[in-house]
MARTOR-260028 format. One record per residue: x, z, y of N, C-alpha, C, O, CB in turn; residue in three letters. Coordinates in steps of 0.02 Angstrom, whole numbers, padded with zeros to 5 digits, always signed. Glycine has a CB too. Example, Ala and Ser with C-alpha at 12.3 -4.5 7.8 and 13.67 -1.06 7.14 Angstrom:
<recs>
+00660+00390-00284+00615+00390-00225+00660+00390-00165+00712+00423-00166+00565+00452-00224ala;+00642+00354-00112+00684+00357-00053+00645+00394+00002+00670+00402+00057+00704+00286-00030ser;
</recs>
This chain:
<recs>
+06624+00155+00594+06641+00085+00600+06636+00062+00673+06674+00015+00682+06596+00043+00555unk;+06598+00081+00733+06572+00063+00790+06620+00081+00819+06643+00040+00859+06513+00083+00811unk;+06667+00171+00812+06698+00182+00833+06766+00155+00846+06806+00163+00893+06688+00217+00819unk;+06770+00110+00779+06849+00086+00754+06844+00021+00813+06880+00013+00862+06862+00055+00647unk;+06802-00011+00797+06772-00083+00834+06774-00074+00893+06792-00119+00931+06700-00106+00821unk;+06752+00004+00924+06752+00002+01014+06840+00016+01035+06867-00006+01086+06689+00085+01055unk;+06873+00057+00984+06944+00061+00988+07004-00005+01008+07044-00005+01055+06957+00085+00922unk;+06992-00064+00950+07026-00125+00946+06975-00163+01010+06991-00220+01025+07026-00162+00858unk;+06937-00143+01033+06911-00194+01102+06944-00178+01153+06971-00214+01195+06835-00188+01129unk;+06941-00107+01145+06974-00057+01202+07042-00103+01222+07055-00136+01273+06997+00034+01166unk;+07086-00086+01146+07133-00117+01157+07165-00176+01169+07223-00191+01183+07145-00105+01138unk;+07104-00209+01159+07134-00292+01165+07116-00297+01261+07137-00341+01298+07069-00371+01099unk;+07087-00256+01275+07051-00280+01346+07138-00234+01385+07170-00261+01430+06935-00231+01370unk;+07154-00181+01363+07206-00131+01381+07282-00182+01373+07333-00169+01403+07200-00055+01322unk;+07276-00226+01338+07347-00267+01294+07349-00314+01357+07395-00325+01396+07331-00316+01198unk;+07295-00336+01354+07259-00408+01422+07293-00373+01481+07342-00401+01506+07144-00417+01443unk;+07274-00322+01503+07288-00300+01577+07367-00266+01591+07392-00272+01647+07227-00240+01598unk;+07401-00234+01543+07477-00219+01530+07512-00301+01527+07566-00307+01557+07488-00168+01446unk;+07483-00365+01492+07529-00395+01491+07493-00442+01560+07531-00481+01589+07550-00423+01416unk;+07467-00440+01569+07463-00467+01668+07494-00446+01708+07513-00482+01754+07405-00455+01711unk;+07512-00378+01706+07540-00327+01771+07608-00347+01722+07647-00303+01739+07505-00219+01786unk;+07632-00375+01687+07704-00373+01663+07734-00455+01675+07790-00474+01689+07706-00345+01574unk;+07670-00493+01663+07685-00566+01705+07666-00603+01773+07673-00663+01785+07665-00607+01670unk;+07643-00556+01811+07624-00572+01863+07682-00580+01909+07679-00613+01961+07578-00531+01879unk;+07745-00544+01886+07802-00554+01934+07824-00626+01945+07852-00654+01993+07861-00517+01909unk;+07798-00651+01876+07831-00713+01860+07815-00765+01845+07854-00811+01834+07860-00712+01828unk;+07741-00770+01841+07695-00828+01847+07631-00797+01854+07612-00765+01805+07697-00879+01785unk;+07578-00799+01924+07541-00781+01938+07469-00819+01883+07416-00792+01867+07554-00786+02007unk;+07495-00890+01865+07432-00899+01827+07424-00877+01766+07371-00859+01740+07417-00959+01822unk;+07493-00879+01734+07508-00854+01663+07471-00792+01677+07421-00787+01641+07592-00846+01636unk;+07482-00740+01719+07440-00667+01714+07370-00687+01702+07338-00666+01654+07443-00616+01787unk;+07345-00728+01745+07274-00732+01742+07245-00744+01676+07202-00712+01646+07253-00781+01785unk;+07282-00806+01658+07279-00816+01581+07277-00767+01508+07240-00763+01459+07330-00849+01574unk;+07334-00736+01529+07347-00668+01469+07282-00619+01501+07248-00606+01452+07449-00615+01478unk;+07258-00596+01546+07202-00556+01562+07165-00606+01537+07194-00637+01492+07188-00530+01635unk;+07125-00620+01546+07062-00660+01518+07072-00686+01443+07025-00697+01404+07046-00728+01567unk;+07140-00696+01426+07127-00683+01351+07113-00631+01302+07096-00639+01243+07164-00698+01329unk;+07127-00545+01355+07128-00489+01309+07053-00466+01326+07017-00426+01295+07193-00429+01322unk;+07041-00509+01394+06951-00490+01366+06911-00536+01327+06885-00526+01271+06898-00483+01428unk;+06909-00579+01358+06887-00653+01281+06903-00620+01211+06856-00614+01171+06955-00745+01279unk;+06948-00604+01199+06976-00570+01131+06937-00511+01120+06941-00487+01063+07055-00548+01133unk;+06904-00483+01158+06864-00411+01150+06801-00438+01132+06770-00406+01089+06857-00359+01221unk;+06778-00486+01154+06695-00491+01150+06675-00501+01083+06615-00487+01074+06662-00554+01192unk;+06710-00524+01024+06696-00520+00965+06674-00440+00941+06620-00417+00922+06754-00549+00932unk;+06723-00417+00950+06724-00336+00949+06643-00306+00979+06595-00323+00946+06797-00305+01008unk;+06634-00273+01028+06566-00299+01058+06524-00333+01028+06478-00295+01012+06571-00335+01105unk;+06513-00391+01010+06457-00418+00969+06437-00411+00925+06378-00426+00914+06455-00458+00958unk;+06483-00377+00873+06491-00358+00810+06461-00300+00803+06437-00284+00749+06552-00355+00789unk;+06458-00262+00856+06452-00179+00872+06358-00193+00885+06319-00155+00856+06515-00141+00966unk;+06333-00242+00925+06286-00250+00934+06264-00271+00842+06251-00227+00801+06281-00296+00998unk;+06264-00300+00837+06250-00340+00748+06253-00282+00723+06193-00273+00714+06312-00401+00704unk;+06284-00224+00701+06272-00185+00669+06246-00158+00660+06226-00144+00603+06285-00169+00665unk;+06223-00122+00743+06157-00072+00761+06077-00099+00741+06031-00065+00718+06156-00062+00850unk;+06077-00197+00764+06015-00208+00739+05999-00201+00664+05943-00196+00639+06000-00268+00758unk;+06074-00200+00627+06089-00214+00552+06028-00147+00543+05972-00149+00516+06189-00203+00516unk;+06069-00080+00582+06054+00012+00528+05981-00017+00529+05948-00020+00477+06069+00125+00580unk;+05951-00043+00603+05885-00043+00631+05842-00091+00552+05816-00065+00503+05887-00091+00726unk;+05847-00147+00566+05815-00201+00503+05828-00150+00438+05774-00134+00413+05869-00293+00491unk;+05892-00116+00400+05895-00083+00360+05823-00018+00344+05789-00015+00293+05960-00065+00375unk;+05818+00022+00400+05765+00064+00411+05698+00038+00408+05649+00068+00387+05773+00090+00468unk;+05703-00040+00437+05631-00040+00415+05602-00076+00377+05543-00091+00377+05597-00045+00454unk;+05667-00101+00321+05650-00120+00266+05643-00071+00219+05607-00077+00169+05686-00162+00250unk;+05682-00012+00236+05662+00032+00162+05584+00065+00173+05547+00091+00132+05728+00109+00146unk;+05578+00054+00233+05502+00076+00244+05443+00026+00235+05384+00041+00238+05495+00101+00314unk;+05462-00020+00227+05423-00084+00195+05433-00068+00128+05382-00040+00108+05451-00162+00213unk;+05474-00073+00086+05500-00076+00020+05444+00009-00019+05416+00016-00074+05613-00069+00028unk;+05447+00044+00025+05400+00126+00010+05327+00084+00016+05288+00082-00032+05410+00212+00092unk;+05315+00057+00068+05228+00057+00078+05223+00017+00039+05177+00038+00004+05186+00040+00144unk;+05251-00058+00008+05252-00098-00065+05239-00065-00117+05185-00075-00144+05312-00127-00083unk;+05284-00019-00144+05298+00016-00183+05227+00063-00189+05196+00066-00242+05364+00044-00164unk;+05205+00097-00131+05144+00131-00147+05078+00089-00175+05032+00105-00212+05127+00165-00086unk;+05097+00021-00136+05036-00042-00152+05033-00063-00216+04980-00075-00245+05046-00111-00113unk;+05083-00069-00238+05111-00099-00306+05058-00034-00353+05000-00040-00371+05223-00094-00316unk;+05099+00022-00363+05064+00060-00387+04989+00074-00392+04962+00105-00439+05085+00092-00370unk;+04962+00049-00342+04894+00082-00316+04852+00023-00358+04809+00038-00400+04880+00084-00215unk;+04872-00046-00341+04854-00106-00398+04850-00107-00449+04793-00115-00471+04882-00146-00406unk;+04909-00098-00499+04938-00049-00558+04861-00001-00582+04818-00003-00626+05016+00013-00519unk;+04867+00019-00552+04824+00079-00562+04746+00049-00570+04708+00061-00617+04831+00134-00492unk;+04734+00008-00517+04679+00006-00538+04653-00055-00569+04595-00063-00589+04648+00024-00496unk;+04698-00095-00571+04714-00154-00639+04710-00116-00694+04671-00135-00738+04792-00195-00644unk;+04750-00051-00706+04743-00036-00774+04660+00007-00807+04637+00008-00864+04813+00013-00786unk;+04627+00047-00724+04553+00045-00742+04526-00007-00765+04514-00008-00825+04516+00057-00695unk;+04508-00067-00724+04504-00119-00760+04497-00154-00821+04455-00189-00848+04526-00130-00750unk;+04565-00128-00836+04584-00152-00911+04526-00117-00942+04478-00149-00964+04665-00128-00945unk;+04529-00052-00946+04524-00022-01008+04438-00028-01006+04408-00047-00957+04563+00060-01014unk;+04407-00008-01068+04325-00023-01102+04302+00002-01058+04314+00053-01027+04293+00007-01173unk;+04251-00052-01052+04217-00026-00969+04161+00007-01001+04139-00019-01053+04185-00096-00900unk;+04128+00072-00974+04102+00090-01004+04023+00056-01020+04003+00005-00991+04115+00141-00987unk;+03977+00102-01079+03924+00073-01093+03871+00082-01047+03855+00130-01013+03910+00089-01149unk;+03839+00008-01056+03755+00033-01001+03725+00077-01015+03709+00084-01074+03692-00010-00997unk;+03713+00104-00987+03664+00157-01003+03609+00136-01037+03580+00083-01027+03641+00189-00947unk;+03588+00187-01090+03518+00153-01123+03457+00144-01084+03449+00171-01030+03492+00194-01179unk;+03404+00096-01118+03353+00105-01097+03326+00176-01119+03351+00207-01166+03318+00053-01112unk;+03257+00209-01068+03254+00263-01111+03202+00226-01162+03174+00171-01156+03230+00337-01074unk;+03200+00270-01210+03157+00251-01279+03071+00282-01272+03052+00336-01249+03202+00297-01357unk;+03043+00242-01291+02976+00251-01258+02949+00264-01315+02974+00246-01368+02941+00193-01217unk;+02890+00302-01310+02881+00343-01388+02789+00328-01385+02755+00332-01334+02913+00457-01388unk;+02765+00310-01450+02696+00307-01481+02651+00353-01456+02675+00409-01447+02697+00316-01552unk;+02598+00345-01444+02563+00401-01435+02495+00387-01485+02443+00421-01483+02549+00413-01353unk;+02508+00330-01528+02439+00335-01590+02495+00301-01627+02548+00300-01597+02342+00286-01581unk;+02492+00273-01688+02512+00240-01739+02513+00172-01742+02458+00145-01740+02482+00258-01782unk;+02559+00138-01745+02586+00077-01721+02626+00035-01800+02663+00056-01844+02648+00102-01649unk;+02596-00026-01788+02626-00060-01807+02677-00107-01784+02679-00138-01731+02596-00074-01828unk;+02727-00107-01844+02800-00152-01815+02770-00215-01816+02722-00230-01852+02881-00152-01866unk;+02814-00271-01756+02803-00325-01767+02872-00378-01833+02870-00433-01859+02793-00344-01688unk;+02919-00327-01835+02962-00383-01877+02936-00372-01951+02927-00417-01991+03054-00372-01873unk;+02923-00285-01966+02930-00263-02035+02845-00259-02065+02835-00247-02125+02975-00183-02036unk;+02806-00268-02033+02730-00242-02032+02721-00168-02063+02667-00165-02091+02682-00295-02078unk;+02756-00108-02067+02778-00062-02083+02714-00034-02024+02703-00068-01974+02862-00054-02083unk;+02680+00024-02036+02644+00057-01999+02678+00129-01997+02705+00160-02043+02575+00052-02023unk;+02668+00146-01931+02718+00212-01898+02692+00245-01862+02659+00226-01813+02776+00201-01861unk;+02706+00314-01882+02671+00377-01851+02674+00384-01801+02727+00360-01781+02683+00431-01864unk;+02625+00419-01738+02627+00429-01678+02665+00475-01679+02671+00516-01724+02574+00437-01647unk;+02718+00469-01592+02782+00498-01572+02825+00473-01604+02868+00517-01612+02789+00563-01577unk;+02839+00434-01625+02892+00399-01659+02932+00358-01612+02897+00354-01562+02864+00357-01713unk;+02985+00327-01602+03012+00261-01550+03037+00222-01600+03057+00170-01575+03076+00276-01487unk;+03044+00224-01651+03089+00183-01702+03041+00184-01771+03008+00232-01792+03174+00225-01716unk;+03050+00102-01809+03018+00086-01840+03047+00114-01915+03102+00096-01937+03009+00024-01821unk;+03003+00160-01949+03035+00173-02030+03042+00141-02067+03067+00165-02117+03012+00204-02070unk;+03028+00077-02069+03072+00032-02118+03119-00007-02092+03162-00022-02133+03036-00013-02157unk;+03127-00032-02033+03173-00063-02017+03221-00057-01949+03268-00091-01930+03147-00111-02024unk;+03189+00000-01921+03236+00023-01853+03224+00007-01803+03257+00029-01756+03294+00008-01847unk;+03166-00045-01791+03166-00079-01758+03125-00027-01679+03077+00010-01686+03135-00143-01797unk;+03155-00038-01626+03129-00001-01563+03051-00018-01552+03029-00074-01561+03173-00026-01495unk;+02998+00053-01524+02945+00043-01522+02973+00005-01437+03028+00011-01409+02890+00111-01540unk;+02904-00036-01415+02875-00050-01354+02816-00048-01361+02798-00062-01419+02891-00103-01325unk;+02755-00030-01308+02710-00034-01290+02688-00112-01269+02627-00123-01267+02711+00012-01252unk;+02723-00151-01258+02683-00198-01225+02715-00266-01297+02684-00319-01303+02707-00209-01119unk;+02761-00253-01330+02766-00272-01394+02734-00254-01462+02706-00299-01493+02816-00263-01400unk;+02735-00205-01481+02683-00188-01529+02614-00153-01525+02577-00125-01565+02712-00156-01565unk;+02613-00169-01452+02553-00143-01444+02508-00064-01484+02511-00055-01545+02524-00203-01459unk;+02479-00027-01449+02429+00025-01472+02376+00009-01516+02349-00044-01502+02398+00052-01420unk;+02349+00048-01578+02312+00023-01624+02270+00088-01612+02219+00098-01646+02346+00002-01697unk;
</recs>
């Protein structure tokens, strides 16, 4: 396309200077006139040629914007969808175990030493809750 564009400038600036040297016999301003119109007439050509090149340029570094988006997008995605999903569980407390025979405080159920859990009702031993007997 740049090439076609530098061609028709070529020629309008080439058209300008053939029809000066063809009216100059016969009206010196008219030449001046027809020259300066076949370059005036070129500079579109030229400008256009410039506009294009910044065009490929902005093109290039939008698709390279449009990639590093695209990786961002994803990378969000991604960890939006960690996010999403069941976060996992706390970790337990550890379970603290009898070392004599304990009574529950919900069930009054009395429970063997080494035990952490109450036999009638499930309920978790603590030391500083059901205290040592």
């Amino acid at each position: 396309m740049k090439v076609v564009l530098t061609v028709l400038a070529v020629l309008n600036i080439l058209g300008g200077i053939i029809g000066c040297m063809l009216s100059f016999g016969t009206n010196a301003i008219l030449a001046i006139l027809i020259l300066a119109g076949g370059i005036v007439s070129s500079a579109p050509y030229f400008a256009l040629i410039v506009a294009l090149e910044d065009i490929a340029v902005l093109r290039g570094e939008q698709l390279e914007l449009k990639g590093k988006l695209r990786r961002l997008m994803d990378a969000a995605e991604k960890q939006s969808a960690e996010a999403t999903t069941e976060p996992a569980p706390a970790p337990a407390l550890p379970q603290e175990i009898s070392r004599h025979a304990w009574k529950c405080v919900k069930c009054q159920t009395i429970n063997k030493p080494g035990t952490s859990e109450c036999s009638g009702c499930g309920a978790r031993y603590s030391p500083w809750v059901n205290g040592e007997e």
